[in-house]
C-alpha positions in Angstrom: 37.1 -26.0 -13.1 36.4 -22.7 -11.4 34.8 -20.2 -13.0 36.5 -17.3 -14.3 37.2 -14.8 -11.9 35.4 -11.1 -11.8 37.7 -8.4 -12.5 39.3 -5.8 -10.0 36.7 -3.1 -11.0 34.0 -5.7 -10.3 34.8 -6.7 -6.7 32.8 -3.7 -5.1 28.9 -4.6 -5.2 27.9 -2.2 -2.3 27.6 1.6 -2.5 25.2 2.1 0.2 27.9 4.2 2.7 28.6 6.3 -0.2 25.3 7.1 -1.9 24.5 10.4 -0.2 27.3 12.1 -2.1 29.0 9.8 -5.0 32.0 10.3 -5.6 34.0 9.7 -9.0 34.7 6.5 -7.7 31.8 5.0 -6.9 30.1 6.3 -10.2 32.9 4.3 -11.8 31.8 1.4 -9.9 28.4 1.9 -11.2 29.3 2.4 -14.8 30.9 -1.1 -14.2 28.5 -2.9 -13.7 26.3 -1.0 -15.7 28.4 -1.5 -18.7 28.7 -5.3 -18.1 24.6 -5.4 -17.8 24.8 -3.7 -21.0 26.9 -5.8 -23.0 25.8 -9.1 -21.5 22.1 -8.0 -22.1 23.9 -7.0 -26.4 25.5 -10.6 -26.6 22.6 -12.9 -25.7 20.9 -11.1 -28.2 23.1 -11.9 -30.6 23.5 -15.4 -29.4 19.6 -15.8 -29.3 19.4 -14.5 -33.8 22.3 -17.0 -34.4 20.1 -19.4 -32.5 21.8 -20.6 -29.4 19.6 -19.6 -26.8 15.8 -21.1 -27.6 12.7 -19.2 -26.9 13.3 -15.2 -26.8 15.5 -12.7 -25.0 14.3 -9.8 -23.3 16.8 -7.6 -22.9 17.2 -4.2 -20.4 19.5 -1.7 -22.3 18.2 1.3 -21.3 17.1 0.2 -17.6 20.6 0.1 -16.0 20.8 3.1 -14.9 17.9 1.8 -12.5 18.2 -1.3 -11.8 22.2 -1.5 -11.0 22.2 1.5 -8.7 18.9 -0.4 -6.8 21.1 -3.7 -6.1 24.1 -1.5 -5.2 22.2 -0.1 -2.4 20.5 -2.4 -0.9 21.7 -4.4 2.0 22.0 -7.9 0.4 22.3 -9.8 3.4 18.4 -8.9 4.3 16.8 -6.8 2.0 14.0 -8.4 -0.5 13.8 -8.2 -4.1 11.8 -9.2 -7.1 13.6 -7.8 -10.6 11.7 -8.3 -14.0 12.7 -9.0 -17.0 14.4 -6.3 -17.6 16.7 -6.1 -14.5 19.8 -8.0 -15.8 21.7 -5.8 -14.1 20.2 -6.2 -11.1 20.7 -10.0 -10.8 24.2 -10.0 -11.7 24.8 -7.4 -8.8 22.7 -9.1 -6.5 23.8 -13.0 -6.3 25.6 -16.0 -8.2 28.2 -15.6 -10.8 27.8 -14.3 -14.8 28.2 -17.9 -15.7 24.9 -18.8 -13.7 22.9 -16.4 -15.4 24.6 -17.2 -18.7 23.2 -20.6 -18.0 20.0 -19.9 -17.2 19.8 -18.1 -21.2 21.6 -21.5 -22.6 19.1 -23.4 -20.6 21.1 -25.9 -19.9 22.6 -28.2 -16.6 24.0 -25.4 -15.2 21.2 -23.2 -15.1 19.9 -22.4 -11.6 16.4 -23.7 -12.4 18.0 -26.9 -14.3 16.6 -25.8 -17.4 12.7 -25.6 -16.4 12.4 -22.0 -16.2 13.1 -19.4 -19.5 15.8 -16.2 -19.6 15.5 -13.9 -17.0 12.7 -15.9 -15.3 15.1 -17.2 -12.3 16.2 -15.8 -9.2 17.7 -16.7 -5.8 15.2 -17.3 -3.4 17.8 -18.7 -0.9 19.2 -15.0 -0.7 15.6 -13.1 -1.3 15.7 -12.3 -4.5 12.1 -14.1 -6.0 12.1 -15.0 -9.2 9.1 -13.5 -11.8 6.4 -15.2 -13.6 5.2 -13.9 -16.4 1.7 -12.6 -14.6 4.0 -9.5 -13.3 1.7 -7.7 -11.1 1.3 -10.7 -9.2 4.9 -10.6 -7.6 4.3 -7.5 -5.7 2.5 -9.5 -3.4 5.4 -11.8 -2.6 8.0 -9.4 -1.6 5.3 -7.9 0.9 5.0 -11.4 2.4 8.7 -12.0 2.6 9.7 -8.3 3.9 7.6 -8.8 6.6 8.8 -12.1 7.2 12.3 -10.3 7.6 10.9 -7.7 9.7 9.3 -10.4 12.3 12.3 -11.8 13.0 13.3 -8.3 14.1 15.6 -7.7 11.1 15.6 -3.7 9.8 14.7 -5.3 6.0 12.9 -3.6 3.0 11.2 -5.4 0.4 11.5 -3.8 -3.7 9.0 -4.5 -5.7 9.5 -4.0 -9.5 6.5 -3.5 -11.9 6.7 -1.7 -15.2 4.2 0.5 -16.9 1.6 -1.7 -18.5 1.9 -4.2 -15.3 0.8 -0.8 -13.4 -2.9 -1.3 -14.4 -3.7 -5.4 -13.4 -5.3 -5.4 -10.0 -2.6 -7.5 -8.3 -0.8 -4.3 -8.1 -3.7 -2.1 -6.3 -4.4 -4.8 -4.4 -0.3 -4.8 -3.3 -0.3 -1.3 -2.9 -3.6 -1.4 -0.6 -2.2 -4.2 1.7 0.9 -2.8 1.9 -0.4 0.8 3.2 -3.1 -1.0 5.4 -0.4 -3.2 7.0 2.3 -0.5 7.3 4.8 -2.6 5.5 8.5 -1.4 4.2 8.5 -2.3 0.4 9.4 0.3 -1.8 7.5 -0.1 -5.5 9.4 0.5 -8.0 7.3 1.3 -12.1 10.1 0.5 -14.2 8.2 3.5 -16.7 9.6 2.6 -20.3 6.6 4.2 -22.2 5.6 1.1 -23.9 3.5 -1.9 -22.6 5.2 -3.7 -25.5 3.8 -1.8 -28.1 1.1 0.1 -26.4 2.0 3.6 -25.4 1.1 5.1 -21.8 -0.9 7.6 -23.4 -3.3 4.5 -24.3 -2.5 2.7 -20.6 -3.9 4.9 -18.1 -4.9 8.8 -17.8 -3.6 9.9 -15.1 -0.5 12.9 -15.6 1.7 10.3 -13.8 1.6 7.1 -12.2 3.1 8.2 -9.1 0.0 10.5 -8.0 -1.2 6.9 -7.9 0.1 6.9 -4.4 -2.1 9.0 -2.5 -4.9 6.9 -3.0 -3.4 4.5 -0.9 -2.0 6.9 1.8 1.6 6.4 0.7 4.4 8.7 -0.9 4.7 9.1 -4.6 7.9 10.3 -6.3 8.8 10.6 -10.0 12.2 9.9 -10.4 14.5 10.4 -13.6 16.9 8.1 -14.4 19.2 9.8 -16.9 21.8 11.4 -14.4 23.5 8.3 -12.6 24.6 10.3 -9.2 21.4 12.1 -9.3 19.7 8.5 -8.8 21.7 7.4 -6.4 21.3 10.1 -4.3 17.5 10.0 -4.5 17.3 6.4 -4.3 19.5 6.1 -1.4 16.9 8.6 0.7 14.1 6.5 -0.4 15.7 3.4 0.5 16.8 4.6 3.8 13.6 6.3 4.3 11.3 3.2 4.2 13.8 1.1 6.3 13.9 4.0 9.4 9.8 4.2 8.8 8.6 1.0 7.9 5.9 2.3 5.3 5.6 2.0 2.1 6.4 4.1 -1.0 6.1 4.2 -4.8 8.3 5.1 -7.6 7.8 6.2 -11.1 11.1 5.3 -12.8 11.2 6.6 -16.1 13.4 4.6 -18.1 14.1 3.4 -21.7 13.8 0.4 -23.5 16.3 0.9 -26.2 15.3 -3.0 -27.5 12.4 -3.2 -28.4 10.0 -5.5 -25.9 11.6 -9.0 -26.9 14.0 -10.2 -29.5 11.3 -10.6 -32.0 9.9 -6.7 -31.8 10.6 -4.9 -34.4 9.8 -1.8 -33.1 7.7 -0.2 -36.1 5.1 1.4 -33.9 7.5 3.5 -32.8 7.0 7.6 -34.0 9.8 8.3 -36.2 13.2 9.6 -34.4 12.0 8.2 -30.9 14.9 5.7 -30.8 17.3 8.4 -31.2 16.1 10.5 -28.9 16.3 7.4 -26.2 19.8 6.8 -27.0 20.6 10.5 -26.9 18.9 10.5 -23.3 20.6 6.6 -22.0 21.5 6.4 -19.0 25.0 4.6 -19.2 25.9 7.2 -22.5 25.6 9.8 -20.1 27.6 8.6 -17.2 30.3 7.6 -19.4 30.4 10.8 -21.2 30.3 12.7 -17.2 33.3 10.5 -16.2 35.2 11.1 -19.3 35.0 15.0 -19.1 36.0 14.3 -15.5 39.5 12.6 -16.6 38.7 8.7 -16.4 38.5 7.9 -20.3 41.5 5.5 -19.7 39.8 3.8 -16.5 36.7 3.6 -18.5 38.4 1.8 -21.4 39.9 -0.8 -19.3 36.7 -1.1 -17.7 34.9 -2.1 -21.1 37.7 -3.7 -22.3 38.0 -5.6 -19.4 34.4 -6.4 -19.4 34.5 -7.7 -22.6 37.2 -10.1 -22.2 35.0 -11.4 -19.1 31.6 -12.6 -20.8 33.7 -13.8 -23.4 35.2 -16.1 -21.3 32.1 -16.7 -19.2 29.7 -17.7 -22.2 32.6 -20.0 -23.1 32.1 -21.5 -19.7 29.0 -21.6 -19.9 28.6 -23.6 -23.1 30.6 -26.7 -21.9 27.5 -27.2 -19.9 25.3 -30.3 -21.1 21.9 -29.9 -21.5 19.5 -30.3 -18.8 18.4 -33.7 -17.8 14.6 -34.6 -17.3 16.0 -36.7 -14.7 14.2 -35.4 -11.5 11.6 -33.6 -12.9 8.4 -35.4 -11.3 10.0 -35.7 -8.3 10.7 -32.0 -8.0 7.6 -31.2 -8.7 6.7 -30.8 -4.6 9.0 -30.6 -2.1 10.1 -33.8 -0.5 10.1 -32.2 3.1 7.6 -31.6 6.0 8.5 -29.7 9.1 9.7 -32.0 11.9 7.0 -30.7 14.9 6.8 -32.1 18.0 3.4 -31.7 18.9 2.4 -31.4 22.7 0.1 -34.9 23.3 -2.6 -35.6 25.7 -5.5 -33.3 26.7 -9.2 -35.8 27.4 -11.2 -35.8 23.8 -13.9 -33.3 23.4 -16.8 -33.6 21.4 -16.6 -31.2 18.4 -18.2 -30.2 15.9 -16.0 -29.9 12.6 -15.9 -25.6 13.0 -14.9 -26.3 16.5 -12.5 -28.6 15.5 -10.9 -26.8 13.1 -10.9 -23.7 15.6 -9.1 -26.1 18.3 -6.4 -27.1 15.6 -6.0 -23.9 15.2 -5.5 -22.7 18.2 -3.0 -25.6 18.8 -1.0 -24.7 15.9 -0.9 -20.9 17.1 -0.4 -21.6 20.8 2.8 -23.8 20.0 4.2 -22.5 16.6 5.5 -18.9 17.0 6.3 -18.7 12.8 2.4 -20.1 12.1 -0.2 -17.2 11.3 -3.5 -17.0 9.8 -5.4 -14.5 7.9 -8.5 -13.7 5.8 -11.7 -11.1 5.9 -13.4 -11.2 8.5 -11.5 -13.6 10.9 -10.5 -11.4 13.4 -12.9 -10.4 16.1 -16.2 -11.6 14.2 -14.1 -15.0 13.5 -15.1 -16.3 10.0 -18.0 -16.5 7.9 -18.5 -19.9 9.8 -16.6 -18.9 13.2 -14.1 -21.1 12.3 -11.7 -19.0 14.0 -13.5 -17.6 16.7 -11.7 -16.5 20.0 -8.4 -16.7 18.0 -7.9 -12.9 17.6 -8.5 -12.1 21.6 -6.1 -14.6 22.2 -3.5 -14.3 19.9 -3.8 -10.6 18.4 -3.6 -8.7 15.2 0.0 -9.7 14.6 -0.7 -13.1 14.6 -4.3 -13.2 13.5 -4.8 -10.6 10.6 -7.7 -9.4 9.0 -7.3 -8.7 5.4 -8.6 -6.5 2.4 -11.3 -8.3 0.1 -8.0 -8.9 -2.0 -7.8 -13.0 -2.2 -5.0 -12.7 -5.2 -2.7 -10.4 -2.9 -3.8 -11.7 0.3 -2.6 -15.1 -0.9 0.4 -13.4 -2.9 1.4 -12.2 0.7 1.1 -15.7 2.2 3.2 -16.8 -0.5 6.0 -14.2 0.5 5.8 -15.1 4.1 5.9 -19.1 3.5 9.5 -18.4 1.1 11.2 -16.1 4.1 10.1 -19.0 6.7 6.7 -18.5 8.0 3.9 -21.3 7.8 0.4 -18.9 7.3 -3.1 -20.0 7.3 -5.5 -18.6 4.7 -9.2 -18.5 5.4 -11.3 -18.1 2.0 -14.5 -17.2 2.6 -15.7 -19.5 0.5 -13.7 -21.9 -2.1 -15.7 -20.1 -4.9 -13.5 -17.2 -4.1 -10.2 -18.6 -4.6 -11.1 -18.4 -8.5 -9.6 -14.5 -7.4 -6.1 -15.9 -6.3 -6.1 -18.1 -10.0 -2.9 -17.1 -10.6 -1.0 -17.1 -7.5 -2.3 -20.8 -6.8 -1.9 -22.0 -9.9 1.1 -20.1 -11.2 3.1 -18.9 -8.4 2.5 -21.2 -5.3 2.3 -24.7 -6.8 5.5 -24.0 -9.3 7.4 -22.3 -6.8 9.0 -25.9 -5.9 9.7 -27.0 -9.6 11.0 -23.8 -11.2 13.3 -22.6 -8.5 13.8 -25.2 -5.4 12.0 -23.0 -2.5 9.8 -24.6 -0.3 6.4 -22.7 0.1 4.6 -24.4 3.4 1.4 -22.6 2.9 -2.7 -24.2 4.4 -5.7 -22.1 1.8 -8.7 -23.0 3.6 -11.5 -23.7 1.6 -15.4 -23.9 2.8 -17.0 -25.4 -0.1 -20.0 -27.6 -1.2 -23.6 -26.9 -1.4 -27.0 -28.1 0.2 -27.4 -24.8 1.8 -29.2 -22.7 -0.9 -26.2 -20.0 -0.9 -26.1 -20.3 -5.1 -24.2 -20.2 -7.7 -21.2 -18.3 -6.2 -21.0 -19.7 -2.7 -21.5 -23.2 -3.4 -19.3 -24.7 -5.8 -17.0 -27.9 -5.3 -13.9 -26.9 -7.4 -11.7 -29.9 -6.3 -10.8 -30.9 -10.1 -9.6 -27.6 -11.2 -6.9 -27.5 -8.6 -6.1 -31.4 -8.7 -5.3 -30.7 -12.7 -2.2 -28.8 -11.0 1.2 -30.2 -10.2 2.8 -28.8 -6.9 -0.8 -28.9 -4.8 -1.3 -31.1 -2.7 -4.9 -31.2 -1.8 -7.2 -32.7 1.2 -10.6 -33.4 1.5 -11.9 -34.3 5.3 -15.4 -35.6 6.2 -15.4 -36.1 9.8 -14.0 -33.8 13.0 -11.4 -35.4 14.4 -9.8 -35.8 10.2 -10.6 -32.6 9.9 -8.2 -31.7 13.0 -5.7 -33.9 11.8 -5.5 -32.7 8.6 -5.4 -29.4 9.8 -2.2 -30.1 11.4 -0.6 -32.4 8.4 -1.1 -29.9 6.4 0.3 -26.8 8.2 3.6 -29.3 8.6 3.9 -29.8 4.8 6.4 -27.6 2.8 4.3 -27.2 -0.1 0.8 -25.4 -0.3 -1.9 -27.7 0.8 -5.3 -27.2 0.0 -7.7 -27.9 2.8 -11.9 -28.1 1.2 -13.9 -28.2 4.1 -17.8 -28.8 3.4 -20.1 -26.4 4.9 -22.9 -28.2 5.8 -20.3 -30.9 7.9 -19.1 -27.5 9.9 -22.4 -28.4 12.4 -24.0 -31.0 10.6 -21.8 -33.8 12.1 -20.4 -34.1 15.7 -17.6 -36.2 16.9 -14.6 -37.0 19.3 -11.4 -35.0 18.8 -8.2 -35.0 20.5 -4.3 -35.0 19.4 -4.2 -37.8 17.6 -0.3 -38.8 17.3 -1.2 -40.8 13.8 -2.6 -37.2 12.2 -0.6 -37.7 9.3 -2.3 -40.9 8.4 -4.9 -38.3 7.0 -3.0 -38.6 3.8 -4.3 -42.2 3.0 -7.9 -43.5 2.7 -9.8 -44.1 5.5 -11.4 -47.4 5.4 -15.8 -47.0 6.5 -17.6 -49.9 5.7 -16.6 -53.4 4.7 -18.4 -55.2 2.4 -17.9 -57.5 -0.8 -20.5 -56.5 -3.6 -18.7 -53.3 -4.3 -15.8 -50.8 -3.6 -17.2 -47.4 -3.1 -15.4 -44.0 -2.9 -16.2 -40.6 -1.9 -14.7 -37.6 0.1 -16.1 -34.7 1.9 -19.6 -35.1 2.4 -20.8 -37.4 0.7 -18.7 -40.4 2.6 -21.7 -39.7 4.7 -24.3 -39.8 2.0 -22.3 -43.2 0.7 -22.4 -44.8 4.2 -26.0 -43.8 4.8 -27.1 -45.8 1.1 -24.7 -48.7 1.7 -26.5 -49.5 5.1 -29.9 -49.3 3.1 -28.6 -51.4 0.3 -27.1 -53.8 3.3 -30.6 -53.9 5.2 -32.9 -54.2 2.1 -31.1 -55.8 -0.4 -28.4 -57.4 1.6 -25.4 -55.8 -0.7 -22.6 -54.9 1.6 -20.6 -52.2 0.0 -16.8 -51.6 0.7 -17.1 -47.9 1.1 -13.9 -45.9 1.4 -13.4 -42.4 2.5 -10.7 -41.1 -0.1 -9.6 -37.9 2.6 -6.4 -36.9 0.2 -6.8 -35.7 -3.3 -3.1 -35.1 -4.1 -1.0 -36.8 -3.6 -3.3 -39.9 -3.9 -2.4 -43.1 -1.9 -4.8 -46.0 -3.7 -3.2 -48.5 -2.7 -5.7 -50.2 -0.1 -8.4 -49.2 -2.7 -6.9 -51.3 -5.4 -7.1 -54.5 -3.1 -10.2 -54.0 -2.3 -11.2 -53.7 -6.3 -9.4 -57.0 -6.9 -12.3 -58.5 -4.3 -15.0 -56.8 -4.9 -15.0 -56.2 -8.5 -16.9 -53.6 -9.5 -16.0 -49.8 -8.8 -18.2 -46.6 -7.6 -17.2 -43.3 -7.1 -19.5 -40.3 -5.7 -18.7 -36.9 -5.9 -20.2 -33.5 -5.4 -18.2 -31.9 -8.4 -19.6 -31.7 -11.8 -19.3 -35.1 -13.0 -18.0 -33.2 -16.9 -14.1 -33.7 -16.0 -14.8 -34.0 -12.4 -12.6 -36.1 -10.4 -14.1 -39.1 -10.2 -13.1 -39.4 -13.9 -9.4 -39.2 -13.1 -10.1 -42.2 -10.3 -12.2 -43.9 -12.7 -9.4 -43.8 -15.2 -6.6 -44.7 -12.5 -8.1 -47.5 -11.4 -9.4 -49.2 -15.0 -6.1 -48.4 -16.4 -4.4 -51.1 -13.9 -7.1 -53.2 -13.2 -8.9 -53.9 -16.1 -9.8 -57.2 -16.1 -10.7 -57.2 -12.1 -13.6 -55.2 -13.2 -16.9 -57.2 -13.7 -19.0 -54.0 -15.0 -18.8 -50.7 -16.2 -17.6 -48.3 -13.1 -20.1 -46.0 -11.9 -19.8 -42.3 -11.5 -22.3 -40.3 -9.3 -21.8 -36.9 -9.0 -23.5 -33.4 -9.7 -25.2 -32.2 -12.5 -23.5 -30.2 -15.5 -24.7 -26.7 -14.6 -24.1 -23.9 -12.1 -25.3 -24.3 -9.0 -28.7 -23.5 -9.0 -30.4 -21.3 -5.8 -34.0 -22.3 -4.9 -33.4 -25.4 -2.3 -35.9 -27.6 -4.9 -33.3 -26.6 -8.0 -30.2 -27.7 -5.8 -31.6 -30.6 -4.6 -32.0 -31.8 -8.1 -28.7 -30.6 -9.0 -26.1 -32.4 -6.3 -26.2 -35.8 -5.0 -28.6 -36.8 -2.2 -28.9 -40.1 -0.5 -31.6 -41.9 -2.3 -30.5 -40.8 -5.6 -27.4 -42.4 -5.0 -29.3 -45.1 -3.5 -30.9 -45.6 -7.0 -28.2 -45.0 -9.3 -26.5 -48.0 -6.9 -29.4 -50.3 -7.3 -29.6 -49.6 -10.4 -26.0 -50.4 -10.8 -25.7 -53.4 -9.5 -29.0 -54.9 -10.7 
């Protein structure tokens, strides 16, 4: 059955021809949608209290009289957008019909994220419109990745960027604001200003006179803008808009709205002063169009237009009801994207011998050279080419556009990549060192590896992490984090120990449309030297790599200590004649054991080194895998070698003690097996 149609007054969703000087009309277009933000926002709060729409509602009354005239005048077909919670409006305006976002409240099977993604949290990524998380500064980022996405393909698109009040102070949005200025990029941010930070008032947010003088610290226009007067709006949105399209930089707006609702369905508003609410109401937006267009004649249009509006939730939350719920059907499998980018790599070229920074820098270099939508970025890569000159000679080649040196912002740095990957890039990002990815937290963990799950957009993003001690660098430029991001569905995650595996993997992940995590040990970068060239079986990166064959034992490792493994099984092999079957794991996530396994059912007993923290460190998980099936092919207790349970300790006598080396692996295997 089709949905129900939209009314007459509800065909027009574009005012941008007419926003210099609104007429009547296009006010009552306005007050349309408006109206129907309004009383859709009114009856899912009533459906939530008689309880059937689970979790909470958080409604916008009060912020239609920005958020509607935003999506009227943007240009749909390129333009980027992330709304907030309390942009109803602005979704409805902007893509799918009422029933889909009447869905999405029911959380049921029609709901555009199937039912794995609360309320207002959705959007339409196929048509730029990113959906939220609840960490709000940390969309900003986004839209500056996909905006400039749009504007590499030559398209005159803006990005719009909404943040409210409280959101104003987290350091994803200075870090937005920065990047945006220092890259010249067209997003317009928008503070939805509604006073409260749920219940915390701006005079106990921030002391500044007014968020907008914000601005000038990052060498962009401010404006305060209030929203109470509909065609006033308009008008000064429309030169804003226009404005950042025909310049291409940046700009920031203080909204002031009202949040006439309280912060959720559960706020009962008592910190408000006494009177405040009226005074809101008196000053709402809609009230006061409606009350301009009736002393103007239109009192009958108006009350067709409500009437009319009415009549069509009605009939669209009965729609929307005969829904089933969701299914869990799918779930695992939709956790990362099935996909990788077909790429037809150019082959030949004589092997080289490398070391693994130079074959990194070479993978590079091919990916750039034959790639036009691949870029990479990070501090310091440019002209000095990496901490570990990783990419070296790839800025004189390639230039900034392509090779970009960024802020010491890893959250919106990432954030951006994010952006980029959704509109249909494939960026590189260069940590300095893994430690520092513990900055980017939340759009790693939050935002990039749920992108897939929650909303069905493919995010083909590399993160480039040097990691791993033995270098006396310390307790913050040394650590093996591998765990903490394997604990995370929608990563995929690879671990290389040699050159040419670190090449390959390289180029299997920059093909993969999910983020990939690529931990690259320091002390390989020159420590090891090897033959590199194409290799056409690349992608077999993504299964074990068989090193040694032996009987007495299956041992597994990754990163650098394959070669620490390898090193003690040929002692073990020469002086106590125990040939170990040692196995270079290479991929973290997904994890492919099947080889592993048949070589457990011969050998018997099970190993696993590490240079993690062996306290939930992931040789527990393999541990656990592997017992859990094979059980009875085990002829002793499994052993797990790894580092010890403290930070990583400076003085090169501390960390030697503190992380693996080969003859304390050497005796913990004798040990072992003896």
């Amino acid at each position: 059955m089709p949905f129900p149609e939209y009314p007459e007054h509800l065909q027009r969703r574009d005012l941008r021809a007419a926003a210099s000087a609104p007429t009547d009309a296009d006010l009552v277009t306005c007050y349309a949608w408006m109206h129907l933000a309004r009383t859709a926002d009114n009856r899912f709060l009533e459906l939530f209290r008689q309880g059937l729409i689970k979790g909470t509602v958080t409604g916008g009354q009060g912020n239609e009289g920005l958020c509607v005239p935003i999506a009227l005048l943007l240009d749909k077909a390129i333009d980027v957008v992330s709304w907030t919670h309390r942009d109803l409006g602005g979704h409805i305006v902007w893509s799918g019909h009422l029933v889909d976002h009447a869905c999405q409240y029911f959380a049921n099977g029609g709901s555009p994220t199937k039912g794995r993604e609360g309320n207002i949290h959705h959007g339409d990524p196929a048509h730029r419109s990113l959906p939220m998380i609840s960490h709000l500064g940390a969309m900003l980022s986004n839209v500056l990745g996909a905006a400039d996405s749009q504007r590499r393909r030559g398209l005159p698109a803006i990005g719009v960027a909404f943040f409210g009040d409280g959101g104003s102070s987290t350091g994803d949005v200075h870090e937005s604001l920065n990047i945006a200025s220092l890259l010249g990029l067209p997003i317009v941010f928008v503070i939805e200003n509604n006073h409260y930070a749920y219940s915390t008032p701006t005079s106990e947010q921030y002391a500044v006179e007014s968020l907008a003088s914000r601005a000038a610290g990052y060498g962009m226009e401010g404006v305060v803008l209030e929203t109470r007067d509909t065609a006033h709006t308009l008008r000064t949105l429309h030169e804003i808009i226009e404005k950042v399209r025909r310049t291409g930089r940046p700009l920031l707006v203080e909204a002031k709205t009202l949040r006439l609702r309280g912060h959720a369905a559960y706020d009962t508003c008592d910190y408000l002063p006494p009177g405040q609410t009226e005074a809101w109401q008196d000053d709402d937006a809609l009230v006061q169009l409606r009350a301009r267009l009736a002393g103007a004649g239109h009192t009958a249009r108006l009350e067709a237009i409500e009437a009319g509006n009415s009549a069509f939730i009605e009939s669209v939350l009965q729609e929307a009801m005969t829904f089933p719920p969701p299914s869990p059907a799918g779930m695992t499998e939709d956790t990362c994207a099935p996909s990788r980018a077909e790429i037809a790599w150019k082959t030949g070229g004589a092997p080289e011998t490398l070391t693994m920074a130079q074959a990194l820098q070479r993978a590079h270099h091919k990916i750039l050279s034959e790639r036009p939508e691949s870029l990479v970025m990070g501090q310091d890569i440019a002209t000095y080419g990496g901490p570990f000159k990783v990419t070296e000679k790839l800025y004189a080649e390639f230039g900034r556009s392509r090779v970009l040196n960024t802020p010491l912002a890893e959250s919106a740095t990432t954030g951006y990549a994010i952006g980029l990957a959704l509109a249909g890039h494939r960026p590189i990002v260069e940590f300095q060192f893994a430690d520092f990815a513990t900055e980017a937290t939340t759009q790693i963990l939050q935002n990039a590896a749920t992108y897939h799950f929650r909303s069905g957009a493919k995010v083909p993003l590399v993160l480039r992490l040097p990691c791993g001690g033995g270098l006396t660098f310390g307790s913050f430029h040394s650590q093996d984090l591998e765990a903490m991001y394997a604990h995370t569905p929608g990563l995929k995650i690879l671990y290389p120990s040699t050159p040419q595996d670190a090449y390959n993997a390289l180029l299997a992940a920059y093909e993969d449309d999910n983020p990939v995590l690529l931990f690259e040990h320091k002390r390989l970068y020159r420590g090891i030297k090897g033959e590199v060239a194409f290799d056409p079986h690349y992608r077999s990166v993504w299964s074990p790599r068989h090193v040694r064959a032996g009987t007495k034992a299956t041992v597994i490792a990754y990163g650098e200590m394959v070669h620490l493994a390898t090193e003690a099984a040929e002692y073990l092999a020469s002086e106590y004649g125990h040939e170990l079957d040692v196995w270079d794991l290479r991929a973290l996530a997904p994890l492919q054991l099947e080889p592993i396994k048949a070589s457990l059912a011969t050998t018997h007993r099970l190993a696993v080194i590490h240079e993690g923290r062996r306290n939930a460190g992931f040789g527990a998980e393999l541990i656990t895998r592997f017992t859990t099936e094979q059980f009875f092919d085990l002829e002793a207790p499994p052993l797990r070698i790894a580092s010890l349970d403290t930070p990583v300790p400076f003085a090169p006598e501390l960390e030697a003690a503190y992380r693996p080396s080969r003859d304390s692996i050497i005796d913990q295997l004798i040990r072992w097996l003896e």
